[in-house]
C-alpha positions as CSV (number, residue, x, y, z in Angstrom):
1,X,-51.8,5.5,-20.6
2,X,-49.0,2.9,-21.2
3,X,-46.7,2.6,-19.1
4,X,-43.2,1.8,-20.3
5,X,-40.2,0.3,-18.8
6,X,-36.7,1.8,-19.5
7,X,-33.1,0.6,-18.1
8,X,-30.8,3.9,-16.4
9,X,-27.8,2.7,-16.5
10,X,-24.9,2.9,-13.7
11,X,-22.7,5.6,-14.3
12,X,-22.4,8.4,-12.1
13,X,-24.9,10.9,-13.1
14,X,-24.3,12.9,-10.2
15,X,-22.0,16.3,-10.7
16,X,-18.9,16.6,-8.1
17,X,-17.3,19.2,-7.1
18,X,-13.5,17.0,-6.8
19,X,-11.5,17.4,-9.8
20,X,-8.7,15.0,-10.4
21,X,-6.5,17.8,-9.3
22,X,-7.8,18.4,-5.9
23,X,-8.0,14.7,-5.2
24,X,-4.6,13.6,-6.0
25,X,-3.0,16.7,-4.1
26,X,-5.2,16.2,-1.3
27,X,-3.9,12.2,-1.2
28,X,-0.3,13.8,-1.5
29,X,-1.3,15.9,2.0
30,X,-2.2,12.9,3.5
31,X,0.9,11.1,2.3
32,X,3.2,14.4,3.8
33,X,3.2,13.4,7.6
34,X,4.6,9.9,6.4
35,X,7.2,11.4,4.9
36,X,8.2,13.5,7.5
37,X,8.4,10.5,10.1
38,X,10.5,8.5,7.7
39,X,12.7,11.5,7.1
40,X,13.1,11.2,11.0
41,X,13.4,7.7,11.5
42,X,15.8,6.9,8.6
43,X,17.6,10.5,7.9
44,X,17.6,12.9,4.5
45,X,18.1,10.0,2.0
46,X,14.5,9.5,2.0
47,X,14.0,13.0,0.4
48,X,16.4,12.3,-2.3
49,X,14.7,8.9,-3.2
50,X,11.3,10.6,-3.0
51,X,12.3,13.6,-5.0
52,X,14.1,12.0,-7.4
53,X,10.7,10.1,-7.9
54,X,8.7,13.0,-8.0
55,X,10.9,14.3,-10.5
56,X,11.8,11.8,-13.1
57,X,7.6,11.4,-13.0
58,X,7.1,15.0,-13.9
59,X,9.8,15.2,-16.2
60,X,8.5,12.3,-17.9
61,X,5.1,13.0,-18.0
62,X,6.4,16.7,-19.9
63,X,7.8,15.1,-22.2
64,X,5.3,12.8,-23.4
65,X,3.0,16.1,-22.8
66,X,5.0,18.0,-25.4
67,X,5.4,15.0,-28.0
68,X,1.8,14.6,-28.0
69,X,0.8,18.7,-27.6
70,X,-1.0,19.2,-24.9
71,X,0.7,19.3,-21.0
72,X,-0.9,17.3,-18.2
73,X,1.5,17.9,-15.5
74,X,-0.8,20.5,-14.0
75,X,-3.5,17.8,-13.0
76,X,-1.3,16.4,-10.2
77,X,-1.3,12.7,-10.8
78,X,2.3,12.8,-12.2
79,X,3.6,14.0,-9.0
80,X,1.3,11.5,-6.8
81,X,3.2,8.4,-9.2
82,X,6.4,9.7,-8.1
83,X,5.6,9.7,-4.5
84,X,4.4,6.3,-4.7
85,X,7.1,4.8,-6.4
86,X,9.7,6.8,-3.9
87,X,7.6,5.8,-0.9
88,X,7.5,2.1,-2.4
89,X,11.7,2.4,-2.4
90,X,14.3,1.2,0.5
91,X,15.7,4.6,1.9
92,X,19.2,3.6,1.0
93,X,18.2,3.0,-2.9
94,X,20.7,3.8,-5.8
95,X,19.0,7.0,-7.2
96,X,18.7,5.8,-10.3
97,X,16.2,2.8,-9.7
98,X,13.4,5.2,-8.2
99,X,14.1,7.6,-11.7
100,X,13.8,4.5,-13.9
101,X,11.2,2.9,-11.9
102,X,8.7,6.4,-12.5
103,X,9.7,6.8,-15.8
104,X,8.6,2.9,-16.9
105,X,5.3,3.7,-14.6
106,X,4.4,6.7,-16.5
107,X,6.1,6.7,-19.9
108,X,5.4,3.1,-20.7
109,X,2.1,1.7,-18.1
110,X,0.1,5.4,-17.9
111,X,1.1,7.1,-21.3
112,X,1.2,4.2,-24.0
113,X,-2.3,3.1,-23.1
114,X,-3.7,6.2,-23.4
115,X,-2.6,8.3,-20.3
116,X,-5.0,9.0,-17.3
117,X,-8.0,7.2,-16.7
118,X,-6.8,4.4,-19.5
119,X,-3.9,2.5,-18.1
120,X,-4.9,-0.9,-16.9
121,X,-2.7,-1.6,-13.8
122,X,-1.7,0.9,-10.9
123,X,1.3,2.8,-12.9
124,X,3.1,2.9,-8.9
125,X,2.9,-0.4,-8.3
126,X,4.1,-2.0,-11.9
127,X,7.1,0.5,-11.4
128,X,7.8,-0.7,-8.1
129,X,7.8,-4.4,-9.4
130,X,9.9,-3.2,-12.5
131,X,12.5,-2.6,-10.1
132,X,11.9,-5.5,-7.9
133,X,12.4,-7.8,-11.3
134,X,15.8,-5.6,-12.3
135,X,17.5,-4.8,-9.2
136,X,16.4,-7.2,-6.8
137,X,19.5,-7.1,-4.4
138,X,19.2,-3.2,-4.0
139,X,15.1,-3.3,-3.8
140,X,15.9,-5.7,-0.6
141,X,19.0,-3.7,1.1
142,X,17.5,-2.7,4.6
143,X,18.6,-0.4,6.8
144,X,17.8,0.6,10.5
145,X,15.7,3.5,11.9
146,X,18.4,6.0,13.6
147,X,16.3,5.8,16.7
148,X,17.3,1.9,17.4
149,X,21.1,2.6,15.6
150,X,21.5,6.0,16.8
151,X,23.6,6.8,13.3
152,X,22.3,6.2,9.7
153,X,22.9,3.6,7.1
154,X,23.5,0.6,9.4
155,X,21.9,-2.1,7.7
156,X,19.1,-4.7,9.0
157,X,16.4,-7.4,7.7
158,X,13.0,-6.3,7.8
159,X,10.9,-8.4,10.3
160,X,9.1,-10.1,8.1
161,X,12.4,-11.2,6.7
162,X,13.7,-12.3,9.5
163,X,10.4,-13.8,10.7
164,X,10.8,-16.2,8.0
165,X,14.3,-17.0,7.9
166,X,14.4,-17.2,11.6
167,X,11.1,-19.0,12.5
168,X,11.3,-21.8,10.6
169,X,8.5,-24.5,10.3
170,X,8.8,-25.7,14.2
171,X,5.3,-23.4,15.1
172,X,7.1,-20.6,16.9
173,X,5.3,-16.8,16.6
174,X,6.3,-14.2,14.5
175,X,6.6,-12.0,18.2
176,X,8.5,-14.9,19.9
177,X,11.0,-15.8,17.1
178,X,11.9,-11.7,17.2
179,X,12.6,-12.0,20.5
180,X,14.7,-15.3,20.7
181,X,16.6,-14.0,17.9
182,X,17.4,-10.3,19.4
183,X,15.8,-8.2,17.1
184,X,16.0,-5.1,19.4
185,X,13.0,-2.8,20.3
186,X,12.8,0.8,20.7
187,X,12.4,2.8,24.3
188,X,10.0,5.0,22.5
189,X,8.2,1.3,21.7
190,X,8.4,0.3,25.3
191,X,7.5,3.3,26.5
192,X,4.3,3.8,24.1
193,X,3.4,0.2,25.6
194,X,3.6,0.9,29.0
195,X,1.2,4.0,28.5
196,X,-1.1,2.0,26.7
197,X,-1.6,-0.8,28.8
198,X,-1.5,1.3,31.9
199,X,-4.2,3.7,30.8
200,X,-6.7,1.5,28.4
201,X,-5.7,-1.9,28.1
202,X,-5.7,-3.2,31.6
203,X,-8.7,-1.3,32.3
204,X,-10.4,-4.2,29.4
205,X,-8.6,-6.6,31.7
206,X,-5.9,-7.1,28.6
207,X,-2.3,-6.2,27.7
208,X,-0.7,-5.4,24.9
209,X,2.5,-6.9,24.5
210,X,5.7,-5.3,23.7
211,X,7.2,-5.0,20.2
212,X,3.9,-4.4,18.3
213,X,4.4,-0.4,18.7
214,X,7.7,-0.9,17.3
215,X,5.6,-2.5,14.3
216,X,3.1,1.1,14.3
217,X,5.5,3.4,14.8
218,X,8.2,2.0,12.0
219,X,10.5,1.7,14.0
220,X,12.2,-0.8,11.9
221,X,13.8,-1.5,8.6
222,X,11.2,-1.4,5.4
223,X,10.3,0.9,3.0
224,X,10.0,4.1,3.5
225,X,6.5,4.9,3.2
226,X,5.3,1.5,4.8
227,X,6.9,2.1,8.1
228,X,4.4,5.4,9.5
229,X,1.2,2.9,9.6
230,X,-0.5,5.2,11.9
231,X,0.2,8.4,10.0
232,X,-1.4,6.5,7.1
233,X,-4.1,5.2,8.8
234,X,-4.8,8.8,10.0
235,X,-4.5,9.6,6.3
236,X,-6.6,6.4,5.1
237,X,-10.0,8.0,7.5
238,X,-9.9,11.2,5.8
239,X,-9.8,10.0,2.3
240,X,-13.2,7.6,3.4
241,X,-14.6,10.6,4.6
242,X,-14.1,12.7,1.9
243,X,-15.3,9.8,-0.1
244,X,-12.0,9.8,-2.5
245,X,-11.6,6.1,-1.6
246,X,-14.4,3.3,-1.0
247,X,-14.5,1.5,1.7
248,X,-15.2,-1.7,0.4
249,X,-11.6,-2.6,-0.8
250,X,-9.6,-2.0,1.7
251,X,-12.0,-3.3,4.5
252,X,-12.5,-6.8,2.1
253,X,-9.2,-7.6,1.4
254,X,-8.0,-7.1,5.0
255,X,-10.6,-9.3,6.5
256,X,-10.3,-11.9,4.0
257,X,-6.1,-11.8,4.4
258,X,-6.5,-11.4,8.3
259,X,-8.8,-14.5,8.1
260,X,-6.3,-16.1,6.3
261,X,-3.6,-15.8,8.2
262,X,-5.4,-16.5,11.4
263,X,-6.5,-20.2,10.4
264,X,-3.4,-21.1,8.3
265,X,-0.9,-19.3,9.6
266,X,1.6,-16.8,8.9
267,X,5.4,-18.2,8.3
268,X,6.6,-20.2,11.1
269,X,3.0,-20.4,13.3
270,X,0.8,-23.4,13.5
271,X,-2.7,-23.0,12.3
272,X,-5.5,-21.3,14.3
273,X,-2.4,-19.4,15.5
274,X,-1.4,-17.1,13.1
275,X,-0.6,-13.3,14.1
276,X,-3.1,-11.4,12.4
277,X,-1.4,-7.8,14.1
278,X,2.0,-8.4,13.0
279,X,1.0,-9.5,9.5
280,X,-1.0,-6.4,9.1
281,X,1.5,-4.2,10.6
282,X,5.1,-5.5,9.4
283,X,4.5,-4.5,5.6
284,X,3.4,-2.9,3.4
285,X,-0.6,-3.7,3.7
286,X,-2.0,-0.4,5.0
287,X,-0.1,1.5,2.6
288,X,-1.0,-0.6,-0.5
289,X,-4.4,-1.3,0.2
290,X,-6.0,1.8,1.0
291,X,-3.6,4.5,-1.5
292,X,-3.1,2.2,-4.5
293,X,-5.8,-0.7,-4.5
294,X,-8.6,2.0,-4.7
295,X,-7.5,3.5,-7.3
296,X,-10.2,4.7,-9.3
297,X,-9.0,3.8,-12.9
298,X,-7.8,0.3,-12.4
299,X,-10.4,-1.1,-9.4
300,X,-13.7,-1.9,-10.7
301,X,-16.7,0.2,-10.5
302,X,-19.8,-1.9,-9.5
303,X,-19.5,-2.9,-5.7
304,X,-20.3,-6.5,-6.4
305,X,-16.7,-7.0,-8.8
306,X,-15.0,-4.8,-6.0
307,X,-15.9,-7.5,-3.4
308,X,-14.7,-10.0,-5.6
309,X,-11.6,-7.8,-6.9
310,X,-10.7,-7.1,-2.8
311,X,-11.1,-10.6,-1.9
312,X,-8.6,-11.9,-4.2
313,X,-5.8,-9.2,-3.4
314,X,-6.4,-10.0,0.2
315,X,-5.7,-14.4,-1.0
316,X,-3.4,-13.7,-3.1
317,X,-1.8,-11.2,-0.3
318,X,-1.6,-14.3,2.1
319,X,-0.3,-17.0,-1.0
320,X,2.7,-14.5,-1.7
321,X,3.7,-13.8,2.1
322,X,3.1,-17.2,3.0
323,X,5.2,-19.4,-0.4
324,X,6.2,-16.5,-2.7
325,X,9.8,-15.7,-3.3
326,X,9.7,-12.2,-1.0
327,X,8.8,-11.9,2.5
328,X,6.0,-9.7,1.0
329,X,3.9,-10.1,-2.4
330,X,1.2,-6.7,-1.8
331,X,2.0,-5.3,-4.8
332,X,2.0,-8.2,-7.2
333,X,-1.4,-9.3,-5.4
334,X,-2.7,-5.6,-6.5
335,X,-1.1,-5.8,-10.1
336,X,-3.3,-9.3,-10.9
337,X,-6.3,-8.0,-9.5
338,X,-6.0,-5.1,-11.6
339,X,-5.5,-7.4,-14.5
340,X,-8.8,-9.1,-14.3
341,X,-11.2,-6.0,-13.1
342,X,-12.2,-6.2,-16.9
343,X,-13.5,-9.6,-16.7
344,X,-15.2,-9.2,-13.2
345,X,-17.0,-5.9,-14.2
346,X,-18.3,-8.0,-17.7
347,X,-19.1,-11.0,-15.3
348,X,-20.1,-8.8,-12.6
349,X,-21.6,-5.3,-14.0
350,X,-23.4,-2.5,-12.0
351,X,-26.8,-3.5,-11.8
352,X,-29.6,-1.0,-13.5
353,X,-32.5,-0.1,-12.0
354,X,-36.0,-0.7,-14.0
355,X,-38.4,2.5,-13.6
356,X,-41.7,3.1,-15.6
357,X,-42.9,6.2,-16.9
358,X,-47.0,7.0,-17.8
């Protein structure tokens, strides 16, 4: 008999049990713990800026719900916006950005395009840089962690801030220029290090030096939901494991921004001496590339244009840090990727698989 030849196409054939509900509320889980420790390290006003995310997203999304007729509040996603916008938000933010910040993400970016699984660029992110373009001064109004303080609302730069204003071009280290310019550490930082280094580092015959755990904990001015790195690293392994996010993205775009800064430098080093720890650990990296980069609707689908899509968040990442206007571009890297995942999955599409049949 002839046998034929016949193309089976890419998409996901295969059933799953995840629904989009029980995938963003088990990404909002993950996202609790790192709300808690910035509720501890920078007092209650991160609750108010997170719920008054959370809210003006579901109120926003019922609305639009009830002009078009049908509800889709109950499938989570609205409430998972809201978080992100209020965890991509100073703590001591005007309430009104974060409200008007969700409602542009959702009313304008996720509804006018369709609503889910048709907007074109992370909702979170383009209302995080709606309010970075209207209300830069407030976006940018730090203020220190109560446990370096010891009261609230005392305001500081960020380190990545201060890196560069401090630094300057003369080759000094993002570590060293902290340090000659007084940017105080933690106890709970010094003694984290000294349990460290006493237990596992000098036993590799290495030592970890101090300030970096400052960096981990958040213990320091930043956003709120950039400051619990290890919380969201915690979070970041049980969403690879449950396979809600691919690997891929996140590990791409870290090694290509981490090689990046180690051969040109980060602002103020030489090159071949850039800090690749601190860069990953003073911003907003972690948070950005592993909750909102791998987003399903507005990453590609076929692993080679992920590569490619990763790759350029993790250059543009470094351009932005390194000559943008902000100390930190992670979010504007993610929003251009996002613009051109149509071209790389035409350029790049998921490869089919030629079977014959008698």
């Amino acid at each position: 008999m002839r046998r034929e030849a016949f193309s089976v196409s890419g998409a996901p054939f295969i059933s799953s049990r995840q629904t989009v509900r029980s995938i963003s509320f088990t990404i909002v889980v993950t996202l609790v713990p790192v709300v808690l420790w910035s509720m501890f390290l920078f007092g209650p006003t991160t609750l108010a800026v997170i719920g008054t995310a959370v809210a003006s997203a579901v109120a926003v999304e019922f609305a639009v719900g009830l002009a078009r007729g049908g509800s889709t509040i109950h499938d989570g996603t609205a409430v998972l916006t809201g978080l992100f916008v209020g965890l991509g938000m100073p703590p001591g933010v005007p309430l009104f950005i974060p409200a008007l910040a969700t409602a542009f993400a959702i009313g304008i970016v996720k509804c006018c395009f369709g609503g889910l699984g048709s907007n074109w660029m992370n909702p979170a992110l383009a209302g995080i840089a709606f309010a970075h373009a209207n209300w830069p001064a407030s976006m940018t109004a730090w203020v220190m962690p109560r446990l370096i303080t010891g009261v609230e609302g005392i305001s500081g730069a960020t380190p990545l801030g201060f890196v560069r204003t401090a630094a300057g071009p003369g080759g000094v280290s993002a570590m060293n220029a902290l340090k000659a310019g007084g940017y105080s550490g933690s106890a709970l930082s010094r003694a984290a290090t000294g349990f460290l280094n006493a237990n596992f580092f000098d036993r590799l015959g290495a030592r970890l030096p101090d300030g970096y755990m400052d960096l981990l904990l958040g213990i320091r001015p930043g956003c709120i939901g950039e400051t619990a790195i290890i919380a969201l690293l915690a979070g970041s392994v049980l969403l690879l494991v449950v396979k809600i996010i691919r690997w891929q993205i996140p590990a791409t775009a870290l090694l290509v921004f981490a090689a990046l800064i180690r051969f040109f430098g980060d602002t103020g080093s030489s090159p071949f001496e850039g800090d690749v720890l601190f860069a990953i650990s003073s911003g907003s990296v972690v948070l950005v590339l592993f909750y909102m980069a791998t987003d399903p609707v507005t990453s590609p689908v076929s692993r080679r244009a992920s590569i490619v899509y990763a790759a350029g968040i993790g250059a543009l990442m470094f351009l932005f840090r390194r000559f943008g206007l902000y100390s930190e571009g992670t979010a504007f890297a993610v929003l251009i990727a996002n613009c051109l995942v149509p071209v790389l999955e035409e350029v790049l599409p998921v490869r089919s698989r030629t079977r014959g049949t008698k």
